[in-house]
N, CA and C atoms of all chains as a GROMACS GRO file, in nm:
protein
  591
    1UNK      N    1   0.084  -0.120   0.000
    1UNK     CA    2   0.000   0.000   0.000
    1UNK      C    3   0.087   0.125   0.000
    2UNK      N    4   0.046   0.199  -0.059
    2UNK     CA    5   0.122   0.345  -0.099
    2UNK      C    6   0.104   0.414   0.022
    3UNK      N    7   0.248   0.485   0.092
    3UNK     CA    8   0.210   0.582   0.206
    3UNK      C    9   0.181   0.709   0.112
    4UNK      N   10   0.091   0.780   0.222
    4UNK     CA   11   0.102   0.920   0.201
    4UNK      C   12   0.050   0.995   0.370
    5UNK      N   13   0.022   1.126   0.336
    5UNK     CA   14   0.014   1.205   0.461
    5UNK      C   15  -0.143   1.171   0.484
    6UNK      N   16  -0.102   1.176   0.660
    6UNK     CA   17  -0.244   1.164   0.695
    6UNK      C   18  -0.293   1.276   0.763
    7UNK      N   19  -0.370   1.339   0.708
    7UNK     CA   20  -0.425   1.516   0.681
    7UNK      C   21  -0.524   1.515   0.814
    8UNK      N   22  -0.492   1.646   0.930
    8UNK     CA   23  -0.618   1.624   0.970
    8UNK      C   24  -0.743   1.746   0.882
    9UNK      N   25  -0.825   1.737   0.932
    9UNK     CA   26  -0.912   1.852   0.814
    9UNK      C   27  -0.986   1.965   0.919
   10UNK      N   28  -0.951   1.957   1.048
   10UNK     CA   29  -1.050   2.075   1.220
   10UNK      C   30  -0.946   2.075   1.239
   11UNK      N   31  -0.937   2.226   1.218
   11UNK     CA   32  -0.776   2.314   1.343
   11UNK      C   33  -0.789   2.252   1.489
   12UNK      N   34  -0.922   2.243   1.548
   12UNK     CA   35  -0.936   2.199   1.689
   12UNK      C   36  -0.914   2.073   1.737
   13UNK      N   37  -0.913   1.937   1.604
   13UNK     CA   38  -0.861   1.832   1.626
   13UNK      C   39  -0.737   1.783   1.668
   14UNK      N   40  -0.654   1.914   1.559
   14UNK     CA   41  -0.514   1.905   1.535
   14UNK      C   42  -0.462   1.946   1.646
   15UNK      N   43  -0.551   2.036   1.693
   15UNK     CA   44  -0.443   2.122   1.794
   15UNK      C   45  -0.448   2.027   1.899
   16UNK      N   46  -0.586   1.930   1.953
   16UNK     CA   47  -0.572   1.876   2.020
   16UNK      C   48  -0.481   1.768   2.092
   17UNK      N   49  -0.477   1.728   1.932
   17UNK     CA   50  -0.376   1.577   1.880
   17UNK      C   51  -0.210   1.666   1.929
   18UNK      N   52  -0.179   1.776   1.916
   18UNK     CA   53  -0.058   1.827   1.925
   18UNK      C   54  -0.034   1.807   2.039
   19UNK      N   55  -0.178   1.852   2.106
   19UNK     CA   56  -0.148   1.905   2.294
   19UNK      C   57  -0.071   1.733   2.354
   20UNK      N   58  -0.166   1.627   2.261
   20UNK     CA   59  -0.140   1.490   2.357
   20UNK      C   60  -0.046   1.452   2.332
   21UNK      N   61  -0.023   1.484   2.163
   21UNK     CA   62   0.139   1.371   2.148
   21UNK      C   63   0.252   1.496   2.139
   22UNK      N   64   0.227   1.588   2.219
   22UNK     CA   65   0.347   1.698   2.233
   22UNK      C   66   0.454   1.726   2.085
   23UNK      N   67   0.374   1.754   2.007
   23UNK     CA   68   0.397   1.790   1.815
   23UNK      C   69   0.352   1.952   1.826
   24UNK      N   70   0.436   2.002   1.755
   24UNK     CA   71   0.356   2.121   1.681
   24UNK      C   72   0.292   2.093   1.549
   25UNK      N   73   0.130   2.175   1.498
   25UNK     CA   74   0.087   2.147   1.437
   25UNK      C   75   0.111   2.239   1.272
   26UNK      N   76   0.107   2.149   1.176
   26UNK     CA   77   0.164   2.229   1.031
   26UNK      C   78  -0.001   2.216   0.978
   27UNK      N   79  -0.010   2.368   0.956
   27UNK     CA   80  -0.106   2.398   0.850
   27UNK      C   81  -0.096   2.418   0.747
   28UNK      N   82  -0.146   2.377   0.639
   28UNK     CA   83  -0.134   2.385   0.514
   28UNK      C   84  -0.262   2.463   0.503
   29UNK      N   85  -0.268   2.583   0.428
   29UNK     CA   86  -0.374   2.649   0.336
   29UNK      C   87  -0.368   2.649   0.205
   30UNK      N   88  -0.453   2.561   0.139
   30UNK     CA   89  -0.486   2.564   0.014
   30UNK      C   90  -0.541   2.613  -0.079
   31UNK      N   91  -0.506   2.611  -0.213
   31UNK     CA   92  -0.608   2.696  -0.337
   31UNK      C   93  -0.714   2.548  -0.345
   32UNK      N   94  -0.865   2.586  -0.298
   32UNK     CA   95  -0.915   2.485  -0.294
   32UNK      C   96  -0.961   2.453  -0.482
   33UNK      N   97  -0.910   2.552  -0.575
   33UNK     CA   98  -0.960   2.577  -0.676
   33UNK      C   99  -1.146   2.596  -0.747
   34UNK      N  100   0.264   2.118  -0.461
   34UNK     CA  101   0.282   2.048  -0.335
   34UNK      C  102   0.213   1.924  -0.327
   35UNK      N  103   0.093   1.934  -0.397
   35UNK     CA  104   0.023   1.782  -0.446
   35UNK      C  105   0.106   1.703  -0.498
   36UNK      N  106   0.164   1.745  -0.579
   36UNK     CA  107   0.215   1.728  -0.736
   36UNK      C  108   0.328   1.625  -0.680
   37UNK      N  109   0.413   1.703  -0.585
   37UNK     CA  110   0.583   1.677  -0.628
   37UNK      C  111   0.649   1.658  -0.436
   38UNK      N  112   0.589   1.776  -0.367
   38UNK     CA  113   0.646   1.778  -0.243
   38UNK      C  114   0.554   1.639  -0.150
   39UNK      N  115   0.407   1.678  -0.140
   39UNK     CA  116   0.322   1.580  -0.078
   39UNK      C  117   0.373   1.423  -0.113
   40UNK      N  118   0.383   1.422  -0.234
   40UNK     CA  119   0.427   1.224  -0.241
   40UNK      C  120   0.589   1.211  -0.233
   41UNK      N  121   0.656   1.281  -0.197
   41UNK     CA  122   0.757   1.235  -0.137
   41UNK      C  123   0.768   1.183  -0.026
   42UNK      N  124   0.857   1.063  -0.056
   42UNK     CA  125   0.889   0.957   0.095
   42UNK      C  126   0.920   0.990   0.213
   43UNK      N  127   1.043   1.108   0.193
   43UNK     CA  128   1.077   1.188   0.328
   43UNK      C  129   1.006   1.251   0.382
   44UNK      N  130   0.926   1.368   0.307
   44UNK     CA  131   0.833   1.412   0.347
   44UNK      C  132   0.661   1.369   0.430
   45UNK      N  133   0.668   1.302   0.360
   45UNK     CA  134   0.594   1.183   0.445
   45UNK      C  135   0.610   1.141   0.521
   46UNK      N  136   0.732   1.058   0.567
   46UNK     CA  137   0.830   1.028   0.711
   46UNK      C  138   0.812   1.140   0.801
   47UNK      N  139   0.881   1.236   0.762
   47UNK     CA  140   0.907   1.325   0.834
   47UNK      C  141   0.726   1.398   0.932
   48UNK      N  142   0.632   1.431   0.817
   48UNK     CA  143   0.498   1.478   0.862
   48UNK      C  144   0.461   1.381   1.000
   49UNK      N  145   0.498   1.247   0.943
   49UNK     CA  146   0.432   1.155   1.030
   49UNK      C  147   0.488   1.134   1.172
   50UNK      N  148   0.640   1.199   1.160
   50UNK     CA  149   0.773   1.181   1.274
   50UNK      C  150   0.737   1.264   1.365
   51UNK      N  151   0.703   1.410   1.319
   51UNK     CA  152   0.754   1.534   1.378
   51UNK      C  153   0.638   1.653   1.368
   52UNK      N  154   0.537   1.617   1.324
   52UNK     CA  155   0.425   1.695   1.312
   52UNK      C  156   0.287   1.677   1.330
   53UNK      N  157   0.197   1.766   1.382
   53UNK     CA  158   0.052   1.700   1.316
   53UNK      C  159  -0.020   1.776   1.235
   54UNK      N  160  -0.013   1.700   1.075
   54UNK     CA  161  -0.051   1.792   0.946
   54UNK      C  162  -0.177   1.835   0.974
   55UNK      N  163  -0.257   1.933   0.922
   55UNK     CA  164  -0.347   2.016   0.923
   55UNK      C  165  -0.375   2.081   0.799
   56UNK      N  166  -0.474   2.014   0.723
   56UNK     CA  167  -0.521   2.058   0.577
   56UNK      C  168  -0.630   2.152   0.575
   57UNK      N  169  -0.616   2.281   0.509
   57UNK     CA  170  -0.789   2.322   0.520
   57UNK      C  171  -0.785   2.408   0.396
   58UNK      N  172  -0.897   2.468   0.365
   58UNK     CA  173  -0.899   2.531   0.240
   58UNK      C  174  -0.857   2.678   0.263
   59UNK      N  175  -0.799   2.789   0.171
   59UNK     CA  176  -0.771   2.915   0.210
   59UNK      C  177  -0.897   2.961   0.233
   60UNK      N  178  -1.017   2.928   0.244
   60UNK     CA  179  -1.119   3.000   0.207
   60UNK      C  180  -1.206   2.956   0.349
   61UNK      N  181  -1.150   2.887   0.440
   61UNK     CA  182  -1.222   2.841   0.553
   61UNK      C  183  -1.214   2.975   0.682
   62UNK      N  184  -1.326   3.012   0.675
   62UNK     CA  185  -1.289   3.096   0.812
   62UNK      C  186  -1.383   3.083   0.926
   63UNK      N  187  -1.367   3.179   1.017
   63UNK     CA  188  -1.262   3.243   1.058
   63UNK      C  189  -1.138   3.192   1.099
   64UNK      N  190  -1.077   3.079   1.052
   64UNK     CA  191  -0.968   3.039   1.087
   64UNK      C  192  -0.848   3.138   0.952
   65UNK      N  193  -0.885   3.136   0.832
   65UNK     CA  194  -0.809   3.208   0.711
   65UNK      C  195  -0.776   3.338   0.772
   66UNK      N  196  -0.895   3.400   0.818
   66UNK     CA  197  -0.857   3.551   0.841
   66UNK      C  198  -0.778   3.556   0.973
   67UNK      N  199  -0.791   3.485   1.048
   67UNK     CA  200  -0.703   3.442   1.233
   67UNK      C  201  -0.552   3.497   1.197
   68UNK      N  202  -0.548   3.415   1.106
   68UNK     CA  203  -0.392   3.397   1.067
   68UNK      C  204  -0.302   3.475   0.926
   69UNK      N  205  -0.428   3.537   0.904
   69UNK     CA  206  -0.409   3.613   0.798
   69UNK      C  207  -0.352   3.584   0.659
   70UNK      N  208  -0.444   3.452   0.606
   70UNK     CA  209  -0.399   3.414   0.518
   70UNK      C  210  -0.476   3.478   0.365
   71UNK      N  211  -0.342   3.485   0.300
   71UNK     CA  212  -0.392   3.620   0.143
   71UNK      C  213  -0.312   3.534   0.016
   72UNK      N  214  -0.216   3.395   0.066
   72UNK     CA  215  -0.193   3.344  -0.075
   72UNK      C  216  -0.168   3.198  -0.063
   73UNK      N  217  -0.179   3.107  -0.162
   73UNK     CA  218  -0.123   2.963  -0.117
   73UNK      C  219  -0.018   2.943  -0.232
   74UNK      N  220  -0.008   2.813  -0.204
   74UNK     CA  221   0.003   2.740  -0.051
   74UNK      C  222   0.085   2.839   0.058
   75UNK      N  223   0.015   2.864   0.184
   75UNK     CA  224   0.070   2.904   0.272
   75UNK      C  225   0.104   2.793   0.382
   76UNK      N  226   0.235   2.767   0.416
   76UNK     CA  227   0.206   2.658   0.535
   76UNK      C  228   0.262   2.767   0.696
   77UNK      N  229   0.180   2.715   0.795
   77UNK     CA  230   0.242   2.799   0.953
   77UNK      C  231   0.189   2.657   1.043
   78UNK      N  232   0.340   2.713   1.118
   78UNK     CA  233   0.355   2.593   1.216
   78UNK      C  234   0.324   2.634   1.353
   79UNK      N  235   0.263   2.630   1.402
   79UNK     CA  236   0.171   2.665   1.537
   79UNK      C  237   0.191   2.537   1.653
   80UNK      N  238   0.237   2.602   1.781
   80UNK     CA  239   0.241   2.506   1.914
   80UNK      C  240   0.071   2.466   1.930
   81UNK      N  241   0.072   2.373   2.005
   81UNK     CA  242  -0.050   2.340   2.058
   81UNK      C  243  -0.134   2.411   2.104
   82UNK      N  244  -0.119   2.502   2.143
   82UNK     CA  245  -0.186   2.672   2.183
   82UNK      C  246  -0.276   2.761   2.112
   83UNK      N  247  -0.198   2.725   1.953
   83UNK     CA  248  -0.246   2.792   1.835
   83UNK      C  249  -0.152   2.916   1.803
   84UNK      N  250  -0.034   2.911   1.857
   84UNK     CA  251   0.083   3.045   1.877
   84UNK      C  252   0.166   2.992   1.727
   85UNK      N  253   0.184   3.114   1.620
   85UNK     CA  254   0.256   3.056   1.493
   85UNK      C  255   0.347   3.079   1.511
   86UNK      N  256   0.486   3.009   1.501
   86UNK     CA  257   0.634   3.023   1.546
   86UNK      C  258   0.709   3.055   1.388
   87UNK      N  259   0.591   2.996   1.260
   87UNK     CA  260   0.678   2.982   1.153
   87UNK      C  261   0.596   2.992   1.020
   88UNK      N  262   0.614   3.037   0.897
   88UNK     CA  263   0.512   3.044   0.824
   88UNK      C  264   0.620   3.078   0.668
   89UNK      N  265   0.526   2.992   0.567
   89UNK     CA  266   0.604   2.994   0.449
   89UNK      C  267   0.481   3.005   0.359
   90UNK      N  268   0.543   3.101   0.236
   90UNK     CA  269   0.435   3.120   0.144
   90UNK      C  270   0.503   3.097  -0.003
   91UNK      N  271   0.397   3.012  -0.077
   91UNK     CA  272   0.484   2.973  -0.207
   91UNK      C  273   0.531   2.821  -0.201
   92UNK      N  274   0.519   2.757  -0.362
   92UNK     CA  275   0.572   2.591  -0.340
   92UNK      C  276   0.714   2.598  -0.239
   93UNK      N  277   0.732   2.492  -0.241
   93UNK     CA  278   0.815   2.463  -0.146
   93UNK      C  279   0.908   2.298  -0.243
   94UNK      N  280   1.036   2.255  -0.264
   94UNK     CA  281   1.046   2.189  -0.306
   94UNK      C  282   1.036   2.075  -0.172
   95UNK      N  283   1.038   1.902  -0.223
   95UNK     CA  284   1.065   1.810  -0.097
   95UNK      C  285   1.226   1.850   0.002
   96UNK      N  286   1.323   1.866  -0.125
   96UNK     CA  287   1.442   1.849  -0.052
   96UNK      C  288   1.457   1.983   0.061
   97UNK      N  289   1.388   2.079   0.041
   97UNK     CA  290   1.396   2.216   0.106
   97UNK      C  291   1.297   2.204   0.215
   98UNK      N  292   1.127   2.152   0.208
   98UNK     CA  293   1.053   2.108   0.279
   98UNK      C  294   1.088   2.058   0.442
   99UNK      N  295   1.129   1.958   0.414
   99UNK     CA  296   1.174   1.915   0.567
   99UNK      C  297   1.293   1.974   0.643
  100UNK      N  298   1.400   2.056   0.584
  100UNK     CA  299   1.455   2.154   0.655
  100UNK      C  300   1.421   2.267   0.690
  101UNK      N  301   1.275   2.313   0.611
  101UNK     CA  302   1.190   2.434   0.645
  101UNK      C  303   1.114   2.436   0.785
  102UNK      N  304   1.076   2.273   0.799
  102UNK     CA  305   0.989   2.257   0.901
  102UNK      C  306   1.092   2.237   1.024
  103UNK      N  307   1.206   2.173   0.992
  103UNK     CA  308   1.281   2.173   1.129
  103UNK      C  309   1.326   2.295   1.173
  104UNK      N  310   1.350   2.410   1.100
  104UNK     CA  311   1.377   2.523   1.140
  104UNK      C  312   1.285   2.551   1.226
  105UNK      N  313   1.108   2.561   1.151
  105UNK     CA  314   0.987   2.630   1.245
  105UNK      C  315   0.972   2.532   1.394
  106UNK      N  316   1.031   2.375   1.370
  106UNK     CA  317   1.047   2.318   1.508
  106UNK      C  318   1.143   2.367   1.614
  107UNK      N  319   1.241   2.449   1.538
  107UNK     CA  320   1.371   2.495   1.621
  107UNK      C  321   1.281   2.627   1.664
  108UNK      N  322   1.246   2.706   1.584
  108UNK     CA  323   1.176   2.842   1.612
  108UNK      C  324   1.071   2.833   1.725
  109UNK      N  325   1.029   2.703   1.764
  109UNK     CA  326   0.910   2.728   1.826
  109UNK      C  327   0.980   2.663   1.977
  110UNK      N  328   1.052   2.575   2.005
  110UNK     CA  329   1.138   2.545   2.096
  110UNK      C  330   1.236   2.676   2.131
  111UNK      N  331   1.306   2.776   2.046
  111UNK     CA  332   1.363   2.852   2.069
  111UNK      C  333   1.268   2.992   2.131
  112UNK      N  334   1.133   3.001   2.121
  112UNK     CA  335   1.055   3.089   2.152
  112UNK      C  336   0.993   3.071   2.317
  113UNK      N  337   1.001   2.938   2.330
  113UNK     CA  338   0.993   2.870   2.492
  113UNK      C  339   1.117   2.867   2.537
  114UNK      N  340   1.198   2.911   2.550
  114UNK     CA  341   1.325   2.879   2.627
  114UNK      C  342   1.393   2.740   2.626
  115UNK      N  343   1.358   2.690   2.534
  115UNK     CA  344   1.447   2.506   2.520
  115UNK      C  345   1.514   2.542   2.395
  116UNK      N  346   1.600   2.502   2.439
  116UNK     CA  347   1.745   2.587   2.341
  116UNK      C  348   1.807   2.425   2.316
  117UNK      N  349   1.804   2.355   2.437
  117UNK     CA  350   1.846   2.199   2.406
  117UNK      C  351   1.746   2.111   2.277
  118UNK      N  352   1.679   2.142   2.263
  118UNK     CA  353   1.575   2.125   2.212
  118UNK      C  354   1.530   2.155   2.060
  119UNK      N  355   1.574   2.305   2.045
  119UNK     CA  356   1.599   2.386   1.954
  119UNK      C  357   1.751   2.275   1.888
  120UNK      N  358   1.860   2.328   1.987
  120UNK     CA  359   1.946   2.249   1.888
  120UNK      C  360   1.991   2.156   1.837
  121UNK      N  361   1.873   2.063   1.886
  121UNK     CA  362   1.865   1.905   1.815
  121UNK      C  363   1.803   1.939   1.682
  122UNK      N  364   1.740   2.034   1.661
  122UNK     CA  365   1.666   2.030   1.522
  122UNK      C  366   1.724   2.117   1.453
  123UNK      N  367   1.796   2.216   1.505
  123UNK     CA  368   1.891   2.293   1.399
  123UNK      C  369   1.988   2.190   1.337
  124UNK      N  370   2.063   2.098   1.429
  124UNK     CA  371   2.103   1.969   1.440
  124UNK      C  372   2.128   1.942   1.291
  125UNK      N  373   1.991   1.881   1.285
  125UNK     CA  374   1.910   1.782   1.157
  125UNK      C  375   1.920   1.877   1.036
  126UNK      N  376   1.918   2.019   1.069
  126UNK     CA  377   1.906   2.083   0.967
  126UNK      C  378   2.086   2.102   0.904
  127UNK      N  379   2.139   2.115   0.979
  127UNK     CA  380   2.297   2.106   0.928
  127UNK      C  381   2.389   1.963   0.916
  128UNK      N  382   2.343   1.879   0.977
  128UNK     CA  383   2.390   1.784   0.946
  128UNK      C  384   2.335   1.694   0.784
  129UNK      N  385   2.199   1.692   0.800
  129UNK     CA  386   2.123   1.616   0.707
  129UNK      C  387   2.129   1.698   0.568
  130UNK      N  388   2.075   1.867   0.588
  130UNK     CA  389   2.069   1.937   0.450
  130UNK      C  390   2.180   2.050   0.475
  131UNK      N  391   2.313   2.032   0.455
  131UNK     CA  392   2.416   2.115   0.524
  131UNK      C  393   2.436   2.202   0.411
  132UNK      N  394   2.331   2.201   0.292
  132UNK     CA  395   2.374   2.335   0.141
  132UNK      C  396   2.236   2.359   0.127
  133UNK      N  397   2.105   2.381   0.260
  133UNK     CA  398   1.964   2.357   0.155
  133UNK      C  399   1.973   2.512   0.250
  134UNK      N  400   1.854   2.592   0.142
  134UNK     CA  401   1.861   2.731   0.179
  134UNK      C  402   1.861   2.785   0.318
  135UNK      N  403   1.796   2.702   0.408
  135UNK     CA  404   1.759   2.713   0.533
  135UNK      C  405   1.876   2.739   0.628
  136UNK      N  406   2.015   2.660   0.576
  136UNK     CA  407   2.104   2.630   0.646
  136UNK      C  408   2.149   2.743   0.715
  137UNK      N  409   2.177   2.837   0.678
  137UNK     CA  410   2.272   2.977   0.714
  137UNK      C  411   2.142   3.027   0.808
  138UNK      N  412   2.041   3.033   0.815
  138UNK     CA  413   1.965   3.083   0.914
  138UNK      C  414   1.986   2.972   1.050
  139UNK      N  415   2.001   2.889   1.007
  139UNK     CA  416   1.994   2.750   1.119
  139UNK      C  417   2.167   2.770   1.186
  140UNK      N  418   2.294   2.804   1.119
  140UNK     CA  419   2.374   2.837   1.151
  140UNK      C  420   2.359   2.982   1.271
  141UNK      N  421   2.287   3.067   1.236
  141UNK     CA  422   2.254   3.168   1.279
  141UNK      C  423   2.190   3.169   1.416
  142UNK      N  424   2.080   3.098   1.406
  142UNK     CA  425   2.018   3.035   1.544
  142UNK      C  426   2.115   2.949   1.662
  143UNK      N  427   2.148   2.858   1.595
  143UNK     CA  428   2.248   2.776   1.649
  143UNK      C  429   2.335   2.892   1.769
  144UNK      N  430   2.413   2.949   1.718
  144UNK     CA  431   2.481   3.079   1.781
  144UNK      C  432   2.401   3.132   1.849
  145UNK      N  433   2.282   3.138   1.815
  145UNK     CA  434   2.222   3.232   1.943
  145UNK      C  435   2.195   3.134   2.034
  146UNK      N  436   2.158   3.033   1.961
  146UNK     CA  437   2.091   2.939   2.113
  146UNK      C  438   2.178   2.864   2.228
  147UNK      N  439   2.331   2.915   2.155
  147UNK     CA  440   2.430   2.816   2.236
  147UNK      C  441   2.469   2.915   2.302
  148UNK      N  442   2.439   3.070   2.262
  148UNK     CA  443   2.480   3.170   2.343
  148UNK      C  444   2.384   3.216   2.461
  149UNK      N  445   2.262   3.204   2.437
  149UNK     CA  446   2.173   3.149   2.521
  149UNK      C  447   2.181   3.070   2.647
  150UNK      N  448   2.226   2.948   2.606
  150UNK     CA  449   2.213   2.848   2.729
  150UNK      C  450   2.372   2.862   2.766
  151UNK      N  451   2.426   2.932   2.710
  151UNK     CA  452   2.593   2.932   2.780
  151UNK      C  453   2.633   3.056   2.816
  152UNK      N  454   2.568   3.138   2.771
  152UNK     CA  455   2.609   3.315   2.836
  152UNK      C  456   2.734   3.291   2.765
  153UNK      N  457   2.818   3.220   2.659
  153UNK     CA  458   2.936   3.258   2.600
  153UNK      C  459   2.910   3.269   2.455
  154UNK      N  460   2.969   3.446   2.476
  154UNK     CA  461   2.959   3.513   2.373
  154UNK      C  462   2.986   3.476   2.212
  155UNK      N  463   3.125   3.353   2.278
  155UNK     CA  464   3.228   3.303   2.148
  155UNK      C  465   3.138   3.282   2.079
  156UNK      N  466   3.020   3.187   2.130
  156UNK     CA  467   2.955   3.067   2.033
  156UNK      C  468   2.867   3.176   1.892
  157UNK      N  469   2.873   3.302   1.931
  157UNK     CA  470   2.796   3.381   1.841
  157UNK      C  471   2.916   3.439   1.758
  158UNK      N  472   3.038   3.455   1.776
  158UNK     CA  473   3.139   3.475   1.677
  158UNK      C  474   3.145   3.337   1.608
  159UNK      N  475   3.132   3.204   1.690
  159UNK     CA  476   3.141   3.112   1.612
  159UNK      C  477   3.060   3.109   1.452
  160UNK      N  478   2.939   3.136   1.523
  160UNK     CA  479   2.856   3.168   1.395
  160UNK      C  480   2.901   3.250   1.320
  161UNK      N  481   2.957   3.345   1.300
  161UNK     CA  482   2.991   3.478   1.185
  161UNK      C  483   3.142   3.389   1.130
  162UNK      N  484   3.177   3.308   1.234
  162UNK     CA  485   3.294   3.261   1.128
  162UNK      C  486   3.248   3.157   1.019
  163UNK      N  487   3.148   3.092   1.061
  163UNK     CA  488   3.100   2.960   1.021
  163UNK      C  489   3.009   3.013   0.898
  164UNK      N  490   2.963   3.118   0.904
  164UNK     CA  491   2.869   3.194   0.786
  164UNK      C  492   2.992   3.260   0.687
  165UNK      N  493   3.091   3.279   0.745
  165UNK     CA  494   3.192   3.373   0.686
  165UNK      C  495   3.251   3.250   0.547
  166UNK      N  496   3.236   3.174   0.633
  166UNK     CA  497   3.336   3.052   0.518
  166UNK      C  498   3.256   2.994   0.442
  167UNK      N  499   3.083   2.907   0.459
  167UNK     CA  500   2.997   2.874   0.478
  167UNK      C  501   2.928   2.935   0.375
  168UNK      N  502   2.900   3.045   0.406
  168UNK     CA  503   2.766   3.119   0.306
  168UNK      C  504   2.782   3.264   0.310
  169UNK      N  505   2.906   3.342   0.291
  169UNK     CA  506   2.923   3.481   0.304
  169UNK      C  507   2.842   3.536   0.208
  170UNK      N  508   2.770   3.507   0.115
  170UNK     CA  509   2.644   3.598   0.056
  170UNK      C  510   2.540   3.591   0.134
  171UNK      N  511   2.492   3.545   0.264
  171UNK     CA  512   2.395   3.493   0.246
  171UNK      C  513   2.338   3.640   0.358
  172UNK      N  514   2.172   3.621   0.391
  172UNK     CA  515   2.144   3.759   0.455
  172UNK      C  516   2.161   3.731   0.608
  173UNK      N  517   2.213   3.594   0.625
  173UNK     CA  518   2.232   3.587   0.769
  173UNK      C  519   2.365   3.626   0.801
  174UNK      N  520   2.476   3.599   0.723
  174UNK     CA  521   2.631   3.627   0.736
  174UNK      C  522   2.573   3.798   0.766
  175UNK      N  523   2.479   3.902   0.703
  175UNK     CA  524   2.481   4.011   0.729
  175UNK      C  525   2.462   4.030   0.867
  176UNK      N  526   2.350   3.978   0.895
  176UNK     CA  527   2.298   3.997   1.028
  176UNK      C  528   2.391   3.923   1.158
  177UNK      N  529   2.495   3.858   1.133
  177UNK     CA  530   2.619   3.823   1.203
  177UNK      C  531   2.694   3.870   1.189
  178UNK      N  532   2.734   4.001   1.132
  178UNK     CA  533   2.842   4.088   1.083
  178UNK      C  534   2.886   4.151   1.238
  179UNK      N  535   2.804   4.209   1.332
  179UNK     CA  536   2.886   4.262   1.488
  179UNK      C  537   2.929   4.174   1.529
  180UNK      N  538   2.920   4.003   1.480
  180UNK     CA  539   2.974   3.958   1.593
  180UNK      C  540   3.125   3.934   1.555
  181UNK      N  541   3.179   3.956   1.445
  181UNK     CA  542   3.345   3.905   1.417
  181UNK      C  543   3.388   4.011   1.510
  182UNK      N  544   3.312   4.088   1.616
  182UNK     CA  545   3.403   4.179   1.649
  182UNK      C  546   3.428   4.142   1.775
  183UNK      N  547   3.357   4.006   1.846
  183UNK     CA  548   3.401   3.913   1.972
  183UNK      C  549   3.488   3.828   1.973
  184UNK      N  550   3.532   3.813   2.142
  184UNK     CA  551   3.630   3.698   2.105
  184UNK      C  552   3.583   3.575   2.042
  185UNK      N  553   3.714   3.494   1.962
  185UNK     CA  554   3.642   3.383   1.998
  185UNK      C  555   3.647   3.256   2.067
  186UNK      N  556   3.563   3.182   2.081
  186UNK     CA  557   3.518   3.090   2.230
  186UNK      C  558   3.616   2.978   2.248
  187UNK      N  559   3.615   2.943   2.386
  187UNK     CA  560   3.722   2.822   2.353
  187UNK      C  561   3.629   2.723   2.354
  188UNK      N  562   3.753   2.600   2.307
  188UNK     CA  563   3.661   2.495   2.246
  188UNK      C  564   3.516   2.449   2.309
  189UNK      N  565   3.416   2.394   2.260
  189UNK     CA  566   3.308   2.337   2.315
  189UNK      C  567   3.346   2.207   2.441
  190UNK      N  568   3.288   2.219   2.506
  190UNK     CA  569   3.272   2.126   2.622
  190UNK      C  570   3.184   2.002   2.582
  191UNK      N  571   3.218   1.859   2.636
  191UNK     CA  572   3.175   1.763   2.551
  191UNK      C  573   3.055   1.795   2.539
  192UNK      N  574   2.956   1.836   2.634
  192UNK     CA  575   2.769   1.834   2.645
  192UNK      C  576   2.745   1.895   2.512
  193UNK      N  577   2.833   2.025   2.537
  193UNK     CA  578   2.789   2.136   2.438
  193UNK      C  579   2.811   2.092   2.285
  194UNK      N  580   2.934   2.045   2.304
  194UNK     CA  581   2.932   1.971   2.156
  194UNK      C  582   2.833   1.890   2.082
  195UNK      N  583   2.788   1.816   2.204
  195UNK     CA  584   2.659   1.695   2.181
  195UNK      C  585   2.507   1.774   2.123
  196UNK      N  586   2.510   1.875   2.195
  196UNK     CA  587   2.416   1.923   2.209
  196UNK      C  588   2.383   2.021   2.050
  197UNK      N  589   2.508   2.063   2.040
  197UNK     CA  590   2.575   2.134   1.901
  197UNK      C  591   2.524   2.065   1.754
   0.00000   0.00000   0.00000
């Protein structure tokens, strides 16, 4: 199976997920086109 | 970033090592306007808090990518007072990509952060010598230009070296 990134898609998820596994979180803003 | 940076292997490694990715559209708000986003791809690297330590606008290649992000990991450790911390990832950035654009800023930090946790001045001439030989065009050798005018340090102490 092909890796790729596993995206979260709620700033508030991410941030959460950061707080537990002690990560800073990378936002990507996109041209949603 | 779809295209060319996103399906790279390292990059991938790395997202999955050292980050938690966060996709959204420029057009999602009020989170777009929070952060004041006006072009993409914009990427900003934010502590758990929601505090942005780091922010890049414009593709980004893979090989430049993951030394971009270890910088904003050094930037955001260096903004809390963990300088040990910081220079494990400046670290990665000079050891692993020791010619990728990032480097001479990561040289730059480095010096401050060892001058930081050591109150010795040298380690910031170290830097202006290390930019001097290193990357004397670059805009960080500028912004290290007062320091060739310190002594410089005696050798590193084993920690510091480690830590280096």
């Amino acid at each position: 199976m092909e890796k790729s990134i596993r995206w979260e898609t709620d700033i508030k998820t991410a941030l959460d997920k950061a707080k537990m596994e002690k990560k800073p979180v990378l936002i990507d803003f996109f041209n949603p086109g | 970033m779809d295209a060319v940076s996103y399906p790279d292997e390292k990059v991938i490694d790395f997202l999955g090592e050292y980050v938690v990715a966060c996709r959204v559209p420029s057009s999602s708000e009020p989170l777009s306007s929070e952060y004041g986003i006006k072009w993409t791809p914009t990427l900003v690297l934010l502590d758990g808090e929601g505090r942005e330590h780091h922010r890049t606008i414009g593709f980004i290649p893979p090989e430049e990518l993951v030394p971009t992000l270890f910088l904003g990991i050094a930037k955001a450790h260096f903004n809390r007072d963990e300088y040990d911390d910081a220079l494990k990832a400046l670290g990665r950035i000079l050891e692993d990509y020791p010619r990728c654009d990032e480097a001479p800023e990561a040289i730059y930090m480095q010096g401050i952060c060892l001058y930081k946790s050591t109150r010795n001045a040298g380690r910031l001439r170290e830097a202006y010598d290390r930019l001097l030989s290193e990357f004397p065009s670059s805009a960080w050798f500028k912004r290290a230009y007062p320091y060739r005018l310190l002594e410089a340090a005696p050798p590193m102490k084993e920690e510091e070296r480690k830590a280096a």
